[in-house]
Structure formats: structure tokens, C-alpha cells
C-alpha positions as CSV (number, residue, x, y, z in Angstrom):
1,X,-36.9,-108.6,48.7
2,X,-36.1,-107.9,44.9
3,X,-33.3,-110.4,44.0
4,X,-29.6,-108.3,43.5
5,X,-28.1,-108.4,40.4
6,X,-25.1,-107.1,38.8
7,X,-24.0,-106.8,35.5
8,X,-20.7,-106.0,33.8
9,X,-20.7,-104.4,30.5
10,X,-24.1,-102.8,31.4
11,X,-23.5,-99.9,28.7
12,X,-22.7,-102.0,26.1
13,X,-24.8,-103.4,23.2
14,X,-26.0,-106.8,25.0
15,X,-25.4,-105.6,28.5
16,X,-27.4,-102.5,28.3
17,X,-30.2,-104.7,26.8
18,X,-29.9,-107.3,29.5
19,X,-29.6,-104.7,32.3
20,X,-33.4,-103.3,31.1
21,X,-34.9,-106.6,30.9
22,X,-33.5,-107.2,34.6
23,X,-35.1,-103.7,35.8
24,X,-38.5,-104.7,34.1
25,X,-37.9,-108.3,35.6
26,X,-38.4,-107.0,38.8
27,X,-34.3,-107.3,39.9
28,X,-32.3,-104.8,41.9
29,X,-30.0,-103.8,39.5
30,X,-26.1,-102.5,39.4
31,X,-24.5,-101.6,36.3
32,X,-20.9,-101.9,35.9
33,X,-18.7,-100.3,32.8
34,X,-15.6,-98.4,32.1
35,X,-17.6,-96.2,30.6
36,X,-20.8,-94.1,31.9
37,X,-23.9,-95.3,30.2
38,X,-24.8,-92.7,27.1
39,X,-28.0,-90.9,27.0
40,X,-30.7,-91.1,29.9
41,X,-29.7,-92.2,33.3
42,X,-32.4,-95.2,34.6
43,X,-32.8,-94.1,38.0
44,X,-33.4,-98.1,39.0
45,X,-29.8,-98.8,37.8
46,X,-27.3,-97.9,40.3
47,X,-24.2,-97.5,37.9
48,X,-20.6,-98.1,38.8
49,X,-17.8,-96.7,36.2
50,X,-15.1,-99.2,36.9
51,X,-12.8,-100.9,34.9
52,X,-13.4,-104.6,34.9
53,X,-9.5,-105.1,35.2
54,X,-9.4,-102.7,38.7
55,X,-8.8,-106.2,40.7
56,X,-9.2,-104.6,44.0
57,X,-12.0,-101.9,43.2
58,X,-14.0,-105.0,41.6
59,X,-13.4,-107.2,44.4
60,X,-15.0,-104.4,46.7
61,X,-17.8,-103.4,45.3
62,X,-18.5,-107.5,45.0
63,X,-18.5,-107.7,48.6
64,X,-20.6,-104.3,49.1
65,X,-22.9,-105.6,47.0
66,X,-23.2,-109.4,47.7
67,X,-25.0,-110.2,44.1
68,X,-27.6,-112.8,44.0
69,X,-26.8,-113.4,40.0
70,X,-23.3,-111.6,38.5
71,X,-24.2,-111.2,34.5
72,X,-20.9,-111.1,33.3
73,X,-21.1,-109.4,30.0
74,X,-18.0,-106.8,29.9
75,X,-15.3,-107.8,27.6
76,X,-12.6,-107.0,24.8
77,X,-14.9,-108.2,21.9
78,X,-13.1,-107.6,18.6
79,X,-11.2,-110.6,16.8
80,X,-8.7,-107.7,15.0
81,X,-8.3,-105.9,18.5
82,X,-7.2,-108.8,20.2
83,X,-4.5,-109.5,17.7
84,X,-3.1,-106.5,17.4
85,X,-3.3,-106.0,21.7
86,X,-3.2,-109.6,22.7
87,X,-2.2,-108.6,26.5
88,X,-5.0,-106.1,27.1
89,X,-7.4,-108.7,25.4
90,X,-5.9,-111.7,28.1
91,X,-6.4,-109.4,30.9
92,X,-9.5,-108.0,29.8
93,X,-11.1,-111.3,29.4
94,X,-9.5,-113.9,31.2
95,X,-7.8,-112.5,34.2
96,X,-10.9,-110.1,35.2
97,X,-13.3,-112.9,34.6
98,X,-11.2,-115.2,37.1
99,X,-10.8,-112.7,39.5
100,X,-14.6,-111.8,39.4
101,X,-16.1,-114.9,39.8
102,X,-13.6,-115.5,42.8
103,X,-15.0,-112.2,44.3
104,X,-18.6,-113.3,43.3
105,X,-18.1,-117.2,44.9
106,X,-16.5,-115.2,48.3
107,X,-19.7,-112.9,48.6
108,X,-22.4,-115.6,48.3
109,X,-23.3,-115.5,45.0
110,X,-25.4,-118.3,43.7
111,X,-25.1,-118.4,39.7
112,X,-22.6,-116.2,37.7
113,X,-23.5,-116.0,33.8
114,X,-20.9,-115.7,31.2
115,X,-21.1,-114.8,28.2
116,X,-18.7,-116.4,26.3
117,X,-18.4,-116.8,22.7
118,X,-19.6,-119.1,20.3
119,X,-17.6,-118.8,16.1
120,X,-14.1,-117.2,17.6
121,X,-13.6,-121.3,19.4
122,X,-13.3,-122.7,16.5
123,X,-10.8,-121.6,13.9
124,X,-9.4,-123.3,10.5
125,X,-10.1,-125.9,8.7
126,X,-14.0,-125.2,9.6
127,X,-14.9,-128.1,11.9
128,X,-16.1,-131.4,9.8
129,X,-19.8,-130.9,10.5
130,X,-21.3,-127.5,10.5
131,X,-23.7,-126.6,12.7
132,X,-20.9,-127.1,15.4
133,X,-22.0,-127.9,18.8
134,X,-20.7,-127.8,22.6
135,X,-18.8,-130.9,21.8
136,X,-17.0,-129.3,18.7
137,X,-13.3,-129.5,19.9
138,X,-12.4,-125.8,20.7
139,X,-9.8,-125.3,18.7
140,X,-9.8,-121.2,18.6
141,X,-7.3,-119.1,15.8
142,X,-7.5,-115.5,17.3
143,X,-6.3,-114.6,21.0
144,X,-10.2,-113.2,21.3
145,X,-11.2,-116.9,21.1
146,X,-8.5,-117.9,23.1
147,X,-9.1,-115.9,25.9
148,X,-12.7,-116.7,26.1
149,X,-12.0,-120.3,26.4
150,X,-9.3,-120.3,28.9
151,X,-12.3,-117.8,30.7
152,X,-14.3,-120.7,30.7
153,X,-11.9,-123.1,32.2
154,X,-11.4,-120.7,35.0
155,X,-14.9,-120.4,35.7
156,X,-15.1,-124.3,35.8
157,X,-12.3,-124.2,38.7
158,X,-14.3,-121.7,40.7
159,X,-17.5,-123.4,40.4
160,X,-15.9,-126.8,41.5
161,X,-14.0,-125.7,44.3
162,X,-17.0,-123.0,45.8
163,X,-20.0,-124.4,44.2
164,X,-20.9,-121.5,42.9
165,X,-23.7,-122.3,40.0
166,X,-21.9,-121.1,36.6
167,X,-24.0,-120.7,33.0
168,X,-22.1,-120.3,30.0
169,X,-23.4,-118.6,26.5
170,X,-21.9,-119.0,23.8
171,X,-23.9,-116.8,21.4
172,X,-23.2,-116.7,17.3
173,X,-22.4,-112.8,16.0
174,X,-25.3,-110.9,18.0
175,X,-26.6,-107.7,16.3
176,X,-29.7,-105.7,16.8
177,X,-30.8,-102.0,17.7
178,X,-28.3,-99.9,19.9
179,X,-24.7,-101.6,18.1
180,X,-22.2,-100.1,17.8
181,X,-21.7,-98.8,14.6
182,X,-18.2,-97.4,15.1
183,X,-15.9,-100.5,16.4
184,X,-14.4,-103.0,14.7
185,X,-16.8,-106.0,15.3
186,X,-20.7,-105.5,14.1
187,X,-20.6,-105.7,10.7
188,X,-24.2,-105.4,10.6
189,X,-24.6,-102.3,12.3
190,X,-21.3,-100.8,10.4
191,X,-22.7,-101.6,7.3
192,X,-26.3,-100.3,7.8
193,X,-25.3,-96.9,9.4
194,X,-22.6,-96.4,5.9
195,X,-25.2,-97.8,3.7
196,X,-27.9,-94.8,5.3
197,X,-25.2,-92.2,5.4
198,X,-24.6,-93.2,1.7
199,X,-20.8,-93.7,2.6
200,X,-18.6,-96.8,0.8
201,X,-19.0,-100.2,2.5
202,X,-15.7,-102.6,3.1
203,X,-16.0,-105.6,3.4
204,X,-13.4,-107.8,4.2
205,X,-12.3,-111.0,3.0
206,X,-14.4,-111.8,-0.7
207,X,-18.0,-111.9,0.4
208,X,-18.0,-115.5,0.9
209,X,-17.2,-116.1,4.5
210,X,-20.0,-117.4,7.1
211,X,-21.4,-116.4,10.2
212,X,-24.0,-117.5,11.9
213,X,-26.5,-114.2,13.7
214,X,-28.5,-114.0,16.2
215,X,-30.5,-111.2,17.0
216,X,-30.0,-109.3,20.3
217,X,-34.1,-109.9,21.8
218,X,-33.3,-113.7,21.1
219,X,-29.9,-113.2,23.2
220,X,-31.5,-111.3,26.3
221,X,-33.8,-113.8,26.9
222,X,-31.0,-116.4,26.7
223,X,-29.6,-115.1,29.1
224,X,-32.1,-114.4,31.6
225,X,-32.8,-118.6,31.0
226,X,-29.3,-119.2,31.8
227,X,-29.8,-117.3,35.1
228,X,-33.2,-118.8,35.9
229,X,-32.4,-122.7,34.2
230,X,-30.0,-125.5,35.2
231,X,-26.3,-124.3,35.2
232,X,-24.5,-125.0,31.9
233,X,-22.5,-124.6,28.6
234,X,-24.7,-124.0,25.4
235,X,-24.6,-122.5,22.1
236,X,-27.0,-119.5,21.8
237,X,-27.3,-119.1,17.7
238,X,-29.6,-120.2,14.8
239,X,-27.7,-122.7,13.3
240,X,-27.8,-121.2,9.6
241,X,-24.6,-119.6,7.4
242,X,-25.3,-116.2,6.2
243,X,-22.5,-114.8,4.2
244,X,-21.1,-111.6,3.9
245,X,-22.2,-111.2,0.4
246,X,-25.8,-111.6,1.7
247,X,-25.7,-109.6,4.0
248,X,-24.6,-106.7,1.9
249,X,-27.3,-107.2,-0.4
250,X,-29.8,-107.4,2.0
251,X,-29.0,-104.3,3.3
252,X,-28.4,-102.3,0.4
253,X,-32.1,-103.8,-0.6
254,X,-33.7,-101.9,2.4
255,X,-31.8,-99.1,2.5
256,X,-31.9,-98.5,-1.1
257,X,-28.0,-98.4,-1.3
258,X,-26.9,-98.6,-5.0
259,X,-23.0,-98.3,-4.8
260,X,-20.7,-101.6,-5.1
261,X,-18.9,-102.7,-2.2
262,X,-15.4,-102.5,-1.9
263,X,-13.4,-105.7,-0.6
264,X,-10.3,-105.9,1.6
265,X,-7.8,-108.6,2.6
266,X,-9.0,-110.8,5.4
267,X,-8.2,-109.3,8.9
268,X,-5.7,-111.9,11.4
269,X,-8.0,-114.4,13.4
270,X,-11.0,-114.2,11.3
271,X,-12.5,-117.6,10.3
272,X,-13.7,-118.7,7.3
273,X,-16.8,-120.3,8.0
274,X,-18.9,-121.1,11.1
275,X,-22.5,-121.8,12.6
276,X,-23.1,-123.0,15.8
277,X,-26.3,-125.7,16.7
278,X,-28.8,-124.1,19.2
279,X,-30.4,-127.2,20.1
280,X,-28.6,-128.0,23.0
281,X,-30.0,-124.6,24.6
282,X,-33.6,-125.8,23.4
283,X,-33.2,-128.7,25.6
284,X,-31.5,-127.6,28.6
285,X,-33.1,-123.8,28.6
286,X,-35.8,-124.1,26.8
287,X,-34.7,-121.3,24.2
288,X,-34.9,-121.0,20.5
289,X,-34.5,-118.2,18.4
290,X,-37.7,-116.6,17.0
291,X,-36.7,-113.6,15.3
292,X,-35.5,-114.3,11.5
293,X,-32.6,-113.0,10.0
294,X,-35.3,-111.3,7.2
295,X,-36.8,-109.7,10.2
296,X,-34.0,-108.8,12.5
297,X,-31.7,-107.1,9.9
298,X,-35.3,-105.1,9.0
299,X,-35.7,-104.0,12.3
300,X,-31.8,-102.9,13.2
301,X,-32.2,-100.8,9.6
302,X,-35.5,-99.2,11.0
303,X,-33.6,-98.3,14.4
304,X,-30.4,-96.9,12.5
305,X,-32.4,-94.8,10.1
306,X,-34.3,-93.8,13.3
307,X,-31.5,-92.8,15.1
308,X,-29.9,-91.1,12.2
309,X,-32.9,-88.7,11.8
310,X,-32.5,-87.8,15.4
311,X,-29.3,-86.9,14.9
312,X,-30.1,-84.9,12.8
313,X,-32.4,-82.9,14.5
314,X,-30.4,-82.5,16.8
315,X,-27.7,-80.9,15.1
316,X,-29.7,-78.3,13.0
């Protein structure tokens, strides 16, 4: 009998990435979202559209379903969002996750997977040694970050008092075919879509902030370790600061985008600096990223120019 998952989220970014590699996995699959998936139906994903934050409807379909492995993936996941709507961001990320891995420990389940996050923890001053790790003090500066970490204390009461298995990712900015272009987090797929379009580019702060990326084939099989692996708390990323002055000119360099970019003040909750140390993961998963930043960035361009030209078919 196929194992039973269910995964929140599952027409996002990551989660309709993870929900494919569970079908192809061999896994019986339920997709949850507040959204209907866009495009093409998968006729092996029975999808649910259900707000994460409909305690009762959640709780149902938890004990309908009686998942194996919950990938909980659904979340509010924009820094400027959350400041601006720090209730919605609380209940979207905290009190659903609570309440869902109660529901999940209730109906049997034996591991629930988190994804977390991994920069928004840490705020300013930049910790004292960069690549942080999972013993890094959390010390987050946006309600986003917040959230996610009191998420993660939550999930540590659950697993204690039901002995329910809980993994925890805490992935660096993840980017890749299928973003978003459109939100407020991404900059790499906001950037690449304007840069193709031949629109202006904005970015905020000076240039000079950090992140650390990881590309979104690296993250899926993250998490499909963290499902499959001992239960625990690790830092899915590459450990290297890329700044968003290179990142601009990486993309105007494969797009062939000539135009300056245009600067802004730096948004509430956004951190300066930040890269998080994947070795942890390495030992306790046996994961390390493999796609470079050279070759992910290429690859996300390729998909958006892709995508752009079927749009464009299909609107002449």
C-alpha cells in the first residue's frame, strides 16, 4: 500500500515542486491550498482548496485522511506582508501550524515536515560568525521570522507530548522555475521576469545586502530526506553571501538587460546580511546542495523566457 501523504501549500512554488516528486516517489498524494492549483490538473493528486487557517475543516480532512507524512509547506511567506498584517501572518503561520500538527499527531501520523525558515531568525546586528548555524541564537526582527519560530516551538510541544516524529527546514531564499514573479518575496524571479519584459528593476536597500540561495531541485530533495532521515532541525542553504548587486548583474548579463537599476529605501524586517551553514544537514540527512548559483539563476532565466514566449502565443 502506497504510503499517504499530504501537503499543504501544494500550489505554491516549493509545494507544488515537492507534491510532484511525492507522485513520482511512488506516494498517495493530497494537495492542500487556498488556492486551486493553476494550469493542468494531476489526476494522482487529490486536491483540497482549503484555507490552512479553517481549524475545523483542517482538522477533518486530517482525520479523513489519516496521513502517513503531513509536508507542511503552506505559509504567509513575505517579510513586508507580515509587517504590514502581522495578525494574518501569526495566524497564518503559527496558529494553523499548531493546530495541524495536533490534528496530524491525533490521526496517526508518524513524521510532520516543516518548513521553516532559515535568514528571517536572525535579525540585526548580523550574528558574529556568518555562515550561522542551528545554534545561532534566533533572534528574528520581522513578525515573518517571528512566527516561524514560535511555529517551531509549537511543533516541539506536540512532538514531546504525542511522539509524533517532527523535521524542521530551515531553507536560505529558495528560487527556481515556477516562482512567483508577482509577490513581494522572490527577488530573483521578480527581477528576471522585468529584466525579459524589458521593464525597470527596483531594488531595495543599496545593492549591498546578503542572502544566502538555494535553488528549488536542492530544496525538494531536502525535504523528501527530512521525511525519509532521522527527525530534526537543520539549515537547508549553501553557506555563501550573494548580494543584491550581484544578482542584478548576473541577470541583466543573461538576459541582455542594459538599463540601470533603480534603488529604494529598505522595506521593515529586512536584514542586512545573512548565510546560513548546510553542514549540519550533510551530517544528519545526507544533503548538500549541487546546483550553483551560476547554474540555477541560468536555468530560472531559461524557464522565465520560456514561459514568457508561451504567453505570448497564447495571447496572439
Amino acid at each position: 500500500m502506497a504510503p499517504r501523504a499530504l501537503v499543504t501549500g501544494s500550489s505554491g512554488f516549493v509545494g507544488g515542486h515537492v507534491t510532484r516528486r511525492l507522485v513520482a516517489d511512488g506516494f498517495e498524494v493530497t494537495g492542500l491550498d487556498v488556492a486551486p492549483p493553476a494550469g493542468t490538473f494531476d489526476p494522482a493528486v487529490r486536491e483540497v482548496t482549503l484555507d490552512i487557517r479553517d481549524q475545523q475543516r483542517v482538522s477533518t480532512l486530517v482525520e479523513e485522511l489519516r496521513p502517513d507524512v503531513v509536508f507542511h509547506i503552506a505559509a504567509q511567506a513575505s517579510v513586508a506582508v507580515s509587517m504590514r498584517e502581522p495578525r494574518t501572518d501569526v495566524e497564518t503561520n503559527a496558529l494553523a501550524t499548531l493546530e495541524l500538527a495536533l490534528a496530524a499527531a491525533a490521526a496517526g501520523t508518524r513524521r510532520f515536515v516543516f518548513i521553516s525558515t532559515g535568514g528571517a531568525l536572525h535579525g540585526e546586528p548580523p550574528p558574529d560568525q556568518l555562515p550561522a548555524n542551528e545554534e545561532t541564537a534566533v533572534a528574528p526582527m520581522s513578525v515573518y521570522g517571528a512566527s516561524k519560530a514560535a511555529a517551531e516551538i509549537y511543533l516541539g510541544v506536540v512532538s514531546q507530548q504525542s511522539g509524533m516524529e517532527v523535521s524542521i527546514l530551515r531553507p536560505s531564499n529558495i528560487y527556481g522555475p515556477g516562482q512567483n514573479p508577482h509577490g513581494e518575496a522572490g527577488v530573483i524571479a521578480i527581477v528576471a521576469r522585468a529584466m525579459l519584459q524589458g521593464e525597470p528593476v527596483t531594488l531595495f536597500g543599496d545593492g549591498s545586502q546578503t542572502r544566502d540561495y538555494v535553488y528549488i531541485d536542492d530544496t525538494v530533495e531536502a525535504v523528501i530526506r527530512a521525511a525519509a532521515g532521522a527527525p530534526d532541525v537543520c539549515d537547508i542553504s549553501t553557506g555563501i553571501e550573494i548580494s543584491t548587486g550581484s544578482i542584478f548583474e548576473t541577470l541583466a548579463r543573461l538576459t541582455g538587460y542594459e538599463r540601470p537599476s533603480n534603488y529604494a529605501d529598505d522595506r521593515p524586517g529586512d536584514i542586512q546580511r545573512i548565510a546560513l551553514d548546510p553542514a549540519k544537514a550533510a551530517r544528519v540527512w545526507d544533503w548538500r546542495p549541487l546546483v550553483t548559483f551560476e547554474d540555477g539563476v541560468a536555468r530560472t532565466v531559461d524557464w522565465f523566457r520560456d514561459s514568457l514566449a508561451t504567453e505570448g502565443q497564447a495571447n496572439s
